[in-house]
BALOBA-1460 file (C-alpha; in Angstrom, 3 decimals):
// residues 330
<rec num="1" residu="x" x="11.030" y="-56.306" z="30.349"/>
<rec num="2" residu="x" x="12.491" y="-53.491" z="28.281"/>
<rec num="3" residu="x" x="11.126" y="-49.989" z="29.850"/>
<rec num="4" residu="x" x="8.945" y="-47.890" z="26.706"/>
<rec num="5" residu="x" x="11.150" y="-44.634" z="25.786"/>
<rec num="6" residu="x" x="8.693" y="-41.788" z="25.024"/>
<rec num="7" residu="x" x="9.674" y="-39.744" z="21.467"/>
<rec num="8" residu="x" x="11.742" y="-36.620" z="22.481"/>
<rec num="9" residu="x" x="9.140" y="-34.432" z="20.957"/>
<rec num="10" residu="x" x="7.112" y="-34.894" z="24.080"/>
<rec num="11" residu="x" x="9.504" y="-34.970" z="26.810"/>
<rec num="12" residu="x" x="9.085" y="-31.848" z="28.995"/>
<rec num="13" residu="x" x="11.186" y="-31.091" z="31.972"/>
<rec num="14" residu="x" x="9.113" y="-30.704" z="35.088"/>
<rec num="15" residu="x" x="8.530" y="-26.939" z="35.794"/>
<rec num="16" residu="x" x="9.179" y="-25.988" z="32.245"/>
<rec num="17" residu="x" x="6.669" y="-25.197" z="29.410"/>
<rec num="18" residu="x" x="7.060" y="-26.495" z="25.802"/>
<rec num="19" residu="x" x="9.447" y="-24.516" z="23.620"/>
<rec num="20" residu="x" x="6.868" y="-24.843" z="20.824"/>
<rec num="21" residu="x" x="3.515" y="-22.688" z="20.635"/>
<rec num="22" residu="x" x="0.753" y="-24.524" z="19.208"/>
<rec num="23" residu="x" x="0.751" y="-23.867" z="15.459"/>
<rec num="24" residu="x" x="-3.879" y="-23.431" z="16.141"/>
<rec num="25" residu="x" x="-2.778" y="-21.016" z="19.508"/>
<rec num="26" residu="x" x="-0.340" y="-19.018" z="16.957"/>
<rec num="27" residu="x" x="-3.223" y="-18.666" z="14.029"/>
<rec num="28" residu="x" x="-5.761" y="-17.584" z="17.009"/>
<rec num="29" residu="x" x="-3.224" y="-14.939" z="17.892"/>
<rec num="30" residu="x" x="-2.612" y="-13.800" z="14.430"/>
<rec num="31" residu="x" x="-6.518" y="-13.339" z="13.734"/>
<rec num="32" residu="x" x="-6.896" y="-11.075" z="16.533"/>
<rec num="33" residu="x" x="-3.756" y="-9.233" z="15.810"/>
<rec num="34" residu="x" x="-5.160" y="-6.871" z="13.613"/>
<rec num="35" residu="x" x="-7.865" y="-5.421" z="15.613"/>
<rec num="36" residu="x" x="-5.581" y="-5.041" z="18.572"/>
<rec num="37" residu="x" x="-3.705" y="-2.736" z="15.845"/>
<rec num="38" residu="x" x="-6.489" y="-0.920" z="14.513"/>
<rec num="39" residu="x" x="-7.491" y="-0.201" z="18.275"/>
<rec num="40" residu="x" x="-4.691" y="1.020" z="18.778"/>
<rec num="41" residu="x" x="-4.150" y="3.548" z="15.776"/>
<rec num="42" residu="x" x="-7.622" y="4.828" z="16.395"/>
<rec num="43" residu="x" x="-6.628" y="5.447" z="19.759"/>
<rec num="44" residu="x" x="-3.472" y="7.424" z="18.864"/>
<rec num="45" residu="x" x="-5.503" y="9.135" z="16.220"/>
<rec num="46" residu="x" x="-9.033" y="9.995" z="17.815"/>
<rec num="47" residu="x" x="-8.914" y="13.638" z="17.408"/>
<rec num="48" residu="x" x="-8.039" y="13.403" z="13.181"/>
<rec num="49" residu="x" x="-11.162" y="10.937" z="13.191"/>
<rec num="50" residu="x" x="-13.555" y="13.255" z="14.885"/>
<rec num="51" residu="x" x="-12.118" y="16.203" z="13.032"/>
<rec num="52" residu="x" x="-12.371" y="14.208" z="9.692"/>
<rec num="53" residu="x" x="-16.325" y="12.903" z="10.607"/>
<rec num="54" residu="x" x="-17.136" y="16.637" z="11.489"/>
<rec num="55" residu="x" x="-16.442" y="17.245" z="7.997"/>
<rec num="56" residu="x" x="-17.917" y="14.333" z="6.381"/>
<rec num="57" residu="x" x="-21.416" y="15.270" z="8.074"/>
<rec num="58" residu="x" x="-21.070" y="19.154" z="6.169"/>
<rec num="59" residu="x" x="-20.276" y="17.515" z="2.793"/>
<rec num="60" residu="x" x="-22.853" y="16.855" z="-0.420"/>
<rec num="61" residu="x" x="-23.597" y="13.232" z="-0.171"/>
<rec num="62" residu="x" x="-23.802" y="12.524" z="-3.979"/>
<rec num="63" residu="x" x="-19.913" y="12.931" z="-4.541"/>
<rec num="64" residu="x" x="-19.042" y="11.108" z="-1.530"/>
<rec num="65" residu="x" x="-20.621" y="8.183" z="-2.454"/>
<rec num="66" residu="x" x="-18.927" y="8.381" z="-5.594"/>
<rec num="67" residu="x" x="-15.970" y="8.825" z="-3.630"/>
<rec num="68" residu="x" x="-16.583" y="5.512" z="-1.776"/>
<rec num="69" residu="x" x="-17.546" y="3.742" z="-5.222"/>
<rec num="70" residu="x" x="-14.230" y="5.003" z="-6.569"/>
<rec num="71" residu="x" x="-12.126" y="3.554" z="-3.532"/>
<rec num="72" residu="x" x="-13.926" y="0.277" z="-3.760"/>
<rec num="73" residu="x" x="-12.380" y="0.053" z="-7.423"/>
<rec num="74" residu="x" x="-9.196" y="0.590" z="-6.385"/>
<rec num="75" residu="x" x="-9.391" y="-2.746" z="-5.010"/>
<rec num="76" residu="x" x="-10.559" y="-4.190" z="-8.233"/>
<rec num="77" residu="x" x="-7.651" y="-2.146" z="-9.977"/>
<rec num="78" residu="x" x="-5.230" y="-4.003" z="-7.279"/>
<rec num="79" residu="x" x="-6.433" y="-7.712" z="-8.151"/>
<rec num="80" residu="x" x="-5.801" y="-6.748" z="-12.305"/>
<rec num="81" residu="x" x="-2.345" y="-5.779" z="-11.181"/>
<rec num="82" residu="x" x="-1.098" y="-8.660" z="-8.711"/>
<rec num="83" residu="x" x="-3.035" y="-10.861" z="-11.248"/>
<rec num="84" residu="x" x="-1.049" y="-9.377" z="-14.244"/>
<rec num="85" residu="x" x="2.331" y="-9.898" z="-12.417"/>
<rec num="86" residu="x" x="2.123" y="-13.642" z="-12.633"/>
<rec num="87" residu="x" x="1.199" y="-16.174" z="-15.458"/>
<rec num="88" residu="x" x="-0.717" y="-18.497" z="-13.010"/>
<rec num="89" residu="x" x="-4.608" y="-17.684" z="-12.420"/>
<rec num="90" residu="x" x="-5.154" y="-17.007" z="-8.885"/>
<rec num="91" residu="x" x="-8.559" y="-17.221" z="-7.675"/>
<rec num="92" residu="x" x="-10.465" y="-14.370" z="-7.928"/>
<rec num="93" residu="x" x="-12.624" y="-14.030" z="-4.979"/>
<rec num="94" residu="x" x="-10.037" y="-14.859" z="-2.606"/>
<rec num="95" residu="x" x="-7.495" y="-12.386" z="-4.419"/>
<rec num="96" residu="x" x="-10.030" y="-9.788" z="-4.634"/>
<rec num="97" residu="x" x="-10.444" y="-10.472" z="-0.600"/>
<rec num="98" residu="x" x="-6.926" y="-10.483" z="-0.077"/>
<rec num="99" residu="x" x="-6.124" y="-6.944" z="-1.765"/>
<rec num="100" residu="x" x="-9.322" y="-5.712" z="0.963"/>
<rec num="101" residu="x" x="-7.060" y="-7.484" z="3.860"/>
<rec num="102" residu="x" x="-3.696" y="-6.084" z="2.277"/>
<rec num="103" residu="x" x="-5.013" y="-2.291" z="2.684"/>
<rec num="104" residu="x" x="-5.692" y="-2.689" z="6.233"/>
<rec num="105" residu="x" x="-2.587" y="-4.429" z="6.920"/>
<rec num="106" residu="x" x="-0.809" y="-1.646" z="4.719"/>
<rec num="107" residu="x" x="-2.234" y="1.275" z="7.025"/>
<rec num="108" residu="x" x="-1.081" y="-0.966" z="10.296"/>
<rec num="109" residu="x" x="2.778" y="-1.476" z="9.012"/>
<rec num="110" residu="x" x="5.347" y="0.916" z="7.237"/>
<rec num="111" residu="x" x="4.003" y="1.826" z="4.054"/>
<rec num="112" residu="x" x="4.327" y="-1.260" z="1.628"/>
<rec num="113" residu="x" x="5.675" y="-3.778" z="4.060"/>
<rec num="114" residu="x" x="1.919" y="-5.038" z="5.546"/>
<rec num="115" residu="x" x="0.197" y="-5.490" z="1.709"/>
<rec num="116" residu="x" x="3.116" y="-7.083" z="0.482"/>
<rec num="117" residu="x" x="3.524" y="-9.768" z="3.247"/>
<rec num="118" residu="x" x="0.032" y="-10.213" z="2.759"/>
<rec num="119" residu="x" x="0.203" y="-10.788" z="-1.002"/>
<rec num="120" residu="x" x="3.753" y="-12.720" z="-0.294"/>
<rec num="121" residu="x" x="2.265" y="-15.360" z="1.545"/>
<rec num="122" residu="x" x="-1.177" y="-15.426" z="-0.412"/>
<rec num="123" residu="x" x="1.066" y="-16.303" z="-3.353"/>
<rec num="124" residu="x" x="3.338" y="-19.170" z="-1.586"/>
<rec num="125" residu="x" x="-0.354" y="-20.507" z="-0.597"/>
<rec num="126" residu="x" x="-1.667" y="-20.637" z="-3.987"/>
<rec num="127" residu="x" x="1.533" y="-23.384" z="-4.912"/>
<rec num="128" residu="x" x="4.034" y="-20.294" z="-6.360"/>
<rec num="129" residu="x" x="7.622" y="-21.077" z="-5.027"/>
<rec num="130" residu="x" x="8.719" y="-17.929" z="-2.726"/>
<rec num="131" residu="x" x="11.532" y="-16.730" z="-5.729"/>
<rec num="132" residu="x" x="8.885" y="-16.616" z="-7.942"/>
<rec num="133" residu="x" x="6.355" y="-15.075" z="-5.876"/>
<rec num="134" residu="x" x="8.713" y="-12.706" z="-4.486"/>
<rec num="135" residu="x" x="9.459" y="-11.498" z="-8.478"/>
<rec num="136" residu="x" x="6.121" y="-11.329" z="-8.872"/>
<rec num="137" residu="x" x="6.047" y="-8.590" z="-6.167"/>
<rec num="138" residu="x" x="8.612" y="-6.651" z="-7.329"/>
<rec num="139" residu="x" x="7.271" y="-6.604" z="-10.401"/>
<rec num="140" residu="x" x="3.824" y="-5.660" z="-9.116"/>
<rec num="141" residu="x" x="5.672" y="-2.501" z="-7.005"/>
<rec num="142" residu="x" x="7.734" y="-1.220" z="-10.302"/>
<rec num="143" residu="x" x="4.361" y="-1.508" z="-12.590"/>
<rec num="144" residu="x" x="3.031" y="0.878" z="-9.905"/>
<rec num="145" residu="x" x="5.494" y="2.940" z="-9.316"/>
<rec num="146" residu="x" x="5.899" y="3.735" z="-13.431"/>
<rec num="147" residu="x" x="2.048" y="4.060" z="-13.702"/>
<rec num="148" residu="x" x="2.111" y="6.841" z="-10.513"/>
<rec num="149" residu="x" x="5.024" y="8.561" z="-11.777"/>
<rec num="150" residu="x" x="4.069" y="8.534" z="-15.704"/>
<rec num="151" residu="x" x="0.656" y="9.424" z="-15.082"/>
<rec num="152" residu="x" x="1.685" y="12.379" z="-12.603"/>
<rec num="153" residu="x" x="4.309" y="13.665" z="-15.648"/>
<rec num="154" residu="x" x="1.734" y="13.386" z="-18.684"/>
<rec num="155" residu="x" x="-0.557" y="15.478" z="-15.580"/>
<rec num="156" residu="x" x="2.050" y="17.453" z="-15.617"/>
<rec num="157" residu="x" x="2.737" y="17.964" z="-19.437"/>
<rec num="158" residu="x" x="-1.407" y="18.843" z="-19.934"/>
<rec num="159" residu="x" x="-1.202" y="21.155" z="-16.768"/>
<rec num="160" residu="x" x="1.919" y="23.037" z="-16.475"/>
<rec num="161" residu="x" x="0.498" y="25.457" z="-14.225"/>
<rec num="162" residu="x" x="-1.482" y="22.790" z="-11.405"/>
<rec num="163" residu="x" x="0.752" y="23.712" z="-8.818"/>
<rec num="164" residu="x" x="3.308" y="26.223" z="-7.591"/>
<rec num="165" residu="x" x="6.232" y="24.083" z="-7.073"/>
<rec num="166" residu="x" x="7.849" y="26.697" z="-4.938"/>
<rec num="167" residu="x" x="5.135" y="26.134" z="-2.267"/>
<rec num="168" residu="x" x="5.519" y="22.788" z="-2.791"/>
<rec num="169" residu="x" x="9.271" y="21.984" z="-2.498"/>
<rec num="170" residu="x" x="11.348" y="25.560" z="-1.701"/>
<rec num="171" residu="x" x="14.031" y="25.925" z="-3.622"/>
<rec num="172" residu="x" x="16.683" y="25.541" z="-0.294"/>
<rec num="173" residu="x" x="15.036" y="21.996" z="0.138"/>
<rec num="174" residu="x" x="15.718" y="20.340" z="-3.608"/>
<rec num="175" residu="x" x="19.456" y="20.328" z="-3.288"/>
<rec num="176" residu="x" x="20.056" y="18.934" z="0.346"/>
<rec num="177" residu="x" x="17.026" y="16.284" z="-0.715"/>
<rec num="178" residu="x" x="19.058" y="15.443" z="-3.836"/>
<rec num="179" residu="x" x="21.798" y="15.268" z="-1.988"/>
<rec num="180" residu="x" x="20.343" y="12.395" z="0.326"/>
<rec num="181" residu="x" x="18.932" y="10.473" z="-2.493"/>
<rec num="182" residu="x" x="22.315" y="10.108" z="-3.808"/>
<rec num="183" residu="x" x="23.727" y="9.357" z="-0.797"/>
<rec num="184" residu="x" x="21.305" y="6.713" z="-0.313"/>
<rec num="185" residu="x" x="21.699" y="5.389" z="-3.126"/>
<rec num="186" residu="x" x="25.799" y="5.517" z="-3.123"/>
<rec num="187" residu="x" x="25.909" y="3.577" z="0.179"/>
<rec num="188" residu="x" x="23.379" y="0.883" z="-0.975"/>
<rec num="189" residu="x" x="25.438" y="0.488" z="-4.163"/>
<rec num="190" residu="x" x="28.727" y="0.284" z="-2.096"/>
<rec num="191" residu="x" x="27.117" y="-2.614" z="0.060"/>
<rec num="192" residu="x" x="25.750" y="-4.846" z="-2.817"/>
<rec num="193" residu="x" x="29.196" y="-4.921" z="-4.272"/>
<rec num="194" residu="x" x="31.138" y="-5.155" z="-1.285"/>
<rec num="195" residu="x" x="29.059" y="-8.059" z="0.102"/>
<rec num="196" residu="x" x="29.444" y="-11.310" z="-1.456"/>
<rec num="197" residu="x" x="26.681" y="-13.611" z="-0.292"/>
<rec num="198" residu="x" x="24.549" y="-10.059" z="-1.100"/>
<rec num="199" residu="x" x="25.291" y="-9.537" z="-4.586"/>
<rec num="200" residu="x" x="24.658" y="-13.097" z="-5.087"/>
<rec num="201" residu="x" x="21.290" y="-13.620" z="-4.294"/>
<rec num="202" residu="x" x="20.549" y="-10.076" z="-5.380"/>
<rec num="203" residu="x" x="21.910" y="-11.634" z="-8.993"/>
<rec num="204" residu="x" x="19.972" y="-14.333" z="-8.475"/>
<rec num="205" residu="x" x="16.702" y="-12.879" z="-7.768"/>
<rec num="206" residu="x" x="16.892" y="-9.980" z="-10.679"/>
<rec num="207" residu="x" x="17.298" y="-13.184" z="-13.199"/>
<rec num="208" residu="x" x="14.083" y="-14.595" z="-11.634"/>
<rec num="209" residu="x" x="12.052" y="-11.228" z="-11.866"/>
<rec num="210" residu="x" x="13.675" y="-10.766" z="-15.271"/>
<rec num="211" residu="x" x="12.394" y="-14.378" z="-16.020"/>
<rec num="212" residu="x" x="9.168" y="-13.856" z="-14.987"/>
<rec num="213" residu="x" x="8.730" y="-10.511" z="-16.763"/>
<rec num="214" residu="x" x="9.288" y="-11.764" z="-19.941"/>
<rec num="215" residu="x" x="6.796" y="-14.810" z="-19.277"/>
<rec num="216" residu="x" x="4.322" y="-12.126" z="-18.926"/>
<rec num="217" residu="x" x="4.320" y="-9.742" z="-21.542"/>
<rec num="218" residu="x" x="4.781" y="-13.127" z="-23.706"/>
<rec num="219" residu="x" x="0.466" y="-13.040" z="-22.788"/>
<rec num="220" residu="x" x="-1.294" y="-9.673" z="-23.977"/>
<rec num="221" residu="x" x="-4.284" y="-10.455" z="-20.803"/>
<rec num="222" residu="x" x="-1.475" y="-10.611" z="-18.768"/>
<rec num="223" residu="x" x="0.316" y="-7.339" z="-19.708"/>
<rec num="224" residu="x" x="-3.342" y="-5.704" z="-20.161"/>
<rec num="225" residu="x" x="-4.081" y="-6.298" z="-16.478"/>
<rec num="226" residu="x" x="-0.028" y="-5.919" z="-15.278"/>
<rec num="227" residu="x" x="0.107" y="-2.026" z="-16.934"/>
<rec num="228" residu="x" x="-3.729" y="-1.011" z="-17.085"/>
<rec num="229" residu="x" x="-4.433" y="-1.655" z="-13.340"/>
<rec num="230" residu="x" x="-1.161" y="0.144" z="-12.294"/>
<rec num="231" residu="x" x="-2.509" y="2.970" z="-14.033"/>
<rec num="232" residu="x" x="-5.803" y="2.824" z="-13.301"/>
<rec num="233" residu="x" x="-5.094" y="2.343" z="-9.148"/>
<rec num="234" residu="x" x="-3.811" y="5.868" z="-8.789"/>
<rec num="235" residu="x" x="-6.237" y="7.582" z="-11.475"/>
<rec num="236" residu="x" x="-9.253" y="5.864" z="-8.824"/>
<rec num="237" residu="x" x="-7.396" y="7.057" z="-6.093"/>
<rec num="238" residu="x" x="-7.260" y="10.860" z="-7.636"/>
<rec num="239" residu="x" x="-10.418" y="10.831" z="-8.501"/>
<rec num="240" residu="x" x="-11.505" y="10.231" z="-4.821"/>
<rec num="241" residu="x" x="-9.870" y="13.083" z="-3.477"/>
<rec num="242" residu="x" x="-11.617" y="15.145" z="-6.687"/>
<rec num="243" residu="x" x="-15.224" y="13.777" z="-5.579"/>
<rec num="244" residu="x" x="-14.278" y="14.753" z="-1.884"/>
<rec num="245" residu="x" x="-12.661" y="18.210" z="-3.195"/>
<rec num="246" residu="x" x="-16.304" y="18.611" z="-5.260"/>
<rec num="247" residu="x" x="-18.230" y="18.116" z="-1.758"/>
<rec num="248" residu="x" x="-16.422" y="20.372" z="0.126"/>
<rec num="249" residu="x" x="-16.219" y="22.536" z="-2.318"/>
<rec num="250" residu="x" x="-13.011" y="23.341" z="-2.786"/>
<rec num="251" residu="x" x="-11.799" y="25.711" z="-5.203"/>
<rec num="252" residu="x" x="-9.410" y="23.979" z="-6.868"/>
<rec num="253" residu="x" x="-9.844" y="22.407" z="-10.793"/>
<rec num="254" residu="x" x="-10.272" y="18.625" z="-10.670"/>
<rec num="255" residu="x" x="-7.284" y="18.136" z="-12.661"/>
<rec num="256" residu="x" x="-5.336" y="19.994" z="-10.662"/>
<rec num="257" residu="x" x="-6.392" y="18.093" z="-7.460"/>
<rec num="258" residu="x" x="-5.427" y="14.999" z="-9.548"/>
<rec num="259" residu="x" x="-2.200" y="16.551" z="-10.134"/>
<rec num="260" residu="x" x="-1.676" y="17.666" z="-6.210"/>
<rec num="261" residu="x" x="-2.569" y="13.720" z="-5.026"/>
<rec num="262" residu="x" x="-0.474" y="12.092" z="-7.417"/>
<rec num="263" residu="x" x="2.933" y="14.669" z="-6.505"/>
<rec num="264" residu="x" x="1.652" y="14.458" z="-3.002"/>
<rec num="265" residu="x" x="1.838" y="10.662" z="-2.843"/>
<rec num="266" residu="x" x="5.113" y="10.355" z="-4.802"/>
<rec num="267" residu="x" x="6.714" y="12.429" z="-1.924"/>
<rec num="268" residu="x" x="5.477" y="11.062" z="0.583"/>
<rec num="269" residu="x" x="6.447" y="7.000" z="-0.804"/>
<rec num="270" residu="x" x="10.023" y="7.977" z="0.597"/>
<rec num="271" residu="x" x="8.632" y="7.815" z="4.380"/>
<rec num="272" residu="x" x="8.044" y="4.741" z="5.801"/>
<rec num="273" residu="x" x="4.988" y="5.345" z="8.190"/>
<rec num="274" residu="x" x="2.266" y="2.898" z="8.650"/>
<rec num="275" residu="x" x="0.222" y="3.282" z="5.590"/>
<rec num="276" residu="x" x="1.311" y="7.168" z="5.462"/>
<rec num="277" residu="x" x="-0.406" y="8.097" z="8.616"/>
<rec num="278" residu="x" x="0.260" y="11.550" z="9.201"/>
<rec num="279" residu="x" x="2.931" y="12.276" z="6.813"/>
<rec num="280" residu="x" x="0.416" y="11.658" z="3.672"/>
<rec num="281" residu="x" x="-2.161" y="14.229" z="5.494"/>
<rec num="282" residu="x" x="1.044" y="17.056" z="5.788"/>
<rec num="283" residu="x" x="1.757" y="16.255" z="2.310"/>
<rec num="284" residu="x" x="-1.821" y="16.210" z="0.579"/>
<rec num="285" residu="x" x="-2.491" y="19.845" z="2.454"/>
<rec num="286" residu="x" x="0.451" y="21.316" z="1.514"/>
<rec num="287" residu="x" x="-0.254" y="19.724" z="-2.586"/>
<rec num="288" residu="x" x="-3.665" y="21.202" z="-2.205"/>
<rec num="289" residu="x" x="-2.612" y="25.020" z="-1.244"/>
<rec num="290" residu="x" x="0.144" y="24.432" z="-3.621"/>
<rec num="291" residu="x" x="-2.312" y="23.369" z="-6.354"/>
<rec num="292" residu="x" x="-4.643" y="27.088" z="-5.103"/>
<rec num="293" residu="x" x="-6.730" y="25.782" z="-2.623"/>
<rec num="294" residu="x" x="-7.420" y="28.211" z="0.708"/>
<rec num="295" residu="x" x="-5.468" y="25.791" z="3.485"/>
<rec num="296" residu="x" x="-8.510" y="25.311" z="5.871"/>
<rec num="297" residu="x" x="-10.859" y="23.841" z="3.270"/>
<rec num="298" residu="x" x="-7.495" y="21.856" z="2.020"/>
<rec num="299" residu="x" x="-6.794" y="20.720" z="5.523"/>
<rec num="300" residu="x" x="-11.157" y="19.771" z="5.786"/>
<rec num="301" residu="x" x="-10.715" y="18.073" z="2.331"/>
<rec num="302" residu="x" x="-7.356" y="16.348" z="2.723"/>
<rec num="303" residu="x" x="-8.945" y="15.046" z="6.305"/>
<rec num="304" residu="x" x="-12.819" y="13.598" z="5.003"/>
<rec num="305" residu="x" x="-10.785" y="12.173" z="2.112"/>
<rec num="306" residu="x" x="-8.845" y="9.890" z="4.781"/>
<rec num="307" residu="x" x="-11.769" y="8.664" z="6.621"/>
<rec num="308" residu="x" x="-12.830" y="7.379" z="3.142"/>
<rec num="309" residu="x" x="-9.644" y="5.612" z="1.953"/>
<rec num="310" residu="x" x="-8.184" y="4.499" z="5.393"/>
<rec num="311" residu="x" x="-10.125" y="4.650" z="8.666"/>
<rec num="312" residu="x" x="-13.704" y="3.209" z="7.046"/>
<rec num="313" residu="x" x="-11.761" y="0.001" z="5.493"/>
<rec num="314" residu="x" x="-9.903" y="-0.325" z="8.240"/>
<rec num="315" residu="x" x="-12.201" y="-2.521" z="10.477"/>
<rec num="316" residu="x" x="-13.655" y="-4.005" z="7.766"/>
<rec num="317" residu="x" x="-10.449" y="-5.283" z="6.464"/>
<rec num="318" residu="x" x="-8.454" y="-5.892" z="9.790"/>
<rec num="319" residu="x" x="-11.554" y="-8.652" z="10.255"/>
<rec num="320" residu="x" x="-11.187" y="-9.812" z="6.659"/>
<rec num="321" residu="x" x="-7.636" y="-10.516" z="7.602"/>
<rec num="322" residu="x" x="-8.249" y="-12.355" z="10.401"/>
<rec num="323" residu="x" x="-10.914" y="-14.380" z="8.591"/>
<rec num="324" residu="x" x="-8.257" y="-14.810" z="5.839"/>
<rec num="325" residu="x" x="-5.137" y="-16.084" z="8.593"/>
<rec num="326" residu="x" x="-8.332" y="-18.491" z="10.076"/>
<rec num="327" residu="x" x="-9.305" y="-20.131" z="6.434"/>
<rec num="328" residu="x" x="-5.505" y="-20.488" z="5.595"/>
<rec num="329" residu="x" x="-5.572" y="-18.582" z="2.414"/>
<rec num="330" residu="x" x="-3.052" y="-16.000" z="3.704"/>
């Protein structure tokens, strides 16, 4: 009689656990992940909410629900633009869910990192290889980046005189900040050509994105959606700080509040914080008094206008993210 050898897989050593977490256990953990981190961030930032609903409850309702209509667009303005960076159709509802769950996750991680995993892996899911979906992302970033900036200088061109740029950036702070862009930039252009097995799959990746540029500007829905929703996200997200500025009543032109948000925001895109927590508050203030606005009613503004955008999504989309990890489509 020959004795029956059990499969390795299954062989634990007495006193020791499996090596392996169940892949169910690991999903259950990720679900509850994000409300552990929005607990946590509310914790650390109690005072800035009560501050910020102190202000809400002082504030004419009629432009703060236009406020809140604007930042649910945004979200609309986000599906057009993932949607336009690849030539597959994703789902709608679910992408439309999955830009809610990105902004949560963006607020929980350094800025950029938590909606683009998100999007990253809601991508692979829908069948695009990881190359591709990872061009797809880049592309996504650069459309917005290019619709920020270019809508901030045509601002800019209309405006001339929205904000005091010596309140805004002194003039002993542009050279030493030049300085460290360049830096920056030297050292990361020393690496990629120093290291081989770098330069190589950065090569090989810029011919993908390249690839799947030109795929989609070869489709006129696709570009529409690609270049009007990167220009349309950051117009919405002006526009709420305007509504907010109109309910507090501060006395600042809309335009020029548009123009303070958008400089504001391109700043600030060079700190990695979790979702700009704290750093795009500093920055939006000092835009605002820059742009003529008395600092306490900036500070009241900048602070209601954050509640909006960040801490009333928040729950809403940490669950949607769980609920998202627990149906598999991210």
């Amino acid at each position: 009689m020959t004795a029956v050898q059990l499969p390795e897989s299954t062989h634990v050593s007495p006193g020791r656990l499996p090596r392996r977490v169940p892949a169910r256990r690991l999903r259950q953990i990720l679900c509850l992940l994000p409300l552990l981190l929005v607990s946590v961030v509310a914790v650390q930032h109690r005072s800035v909410l009560a501050e910020g609903f102190r202000h809400l409850r002082t504030a004419e309702w009629p432009w703060l629900l236009a406020a809140v209509g604007a930042t649910c667009l945004t979200w609309v303005a986000a599906s057009f633009t993932r949607q336009g960076a690849v030539v597959e159709a994703l789902p709608k509802r679910r992408l439309l869910a999955t830009q809610f769950a990105a902004g949560a996750a963006n607020h929980l991680l350094p800025t950029g990192l938590g909606a683009g995993a998100v999007n990253l892996r809601f991508m692979t899911v829908c069948g695009l290889p990881l190359a591709r979906s990872s061009a797809a992302l880049a592309l996504y970033l650069l459309a917005e980046t290019v619709g920020r900036v270019g809508l901030l200088a045509v601002l800019l061109v209309a405006f001339p005189d929205a904000l005091r740029l010596s309140v805004l950036l002194p003039e002993q702070a542009a050279g030493p900040l030049l300085l460290a862009i360049g830096a920056a930039l030297a050292v990361a252009a020393i690496v990629l050509v120093s290291v081989r097995r770098l330069r190589t799959g950065a090569c090989s990746f810029l011919r993908t994105a390249l690839g799947e540029a030109r795929e989609v500007h070869t489709r006129p829905a696709r570009a529409f959606a690609l270049w009007g929703g990167s220009l349309a996200f950051p117009a919405l997200q002006a526009s709420v700080l305007v509504a907010v500025g109109q309910s507090l009543g501060l006395p600042v032109p809309p335009m020029h509040m548009a123009v303070a948000y958008l400089a504001a925001t391109v700043a600030v895109a060079l700190i990695p914080t979790p979702g700009g927590i704290g750093s795009v508050e500093a920055a939006l203030v000092v835009a605002l008094v820059a742009a003529g606005g008395p600092a306490a009613v900036a500070t009241a503004v900048v602070l209601a206008f954050r509640i909006i955008t960040v801490w009333l999504p928040l729950l809403p989309g940490a669950l949607t993210l769980g609920a998202l990890v627990r149906m598999k489509v991210i």
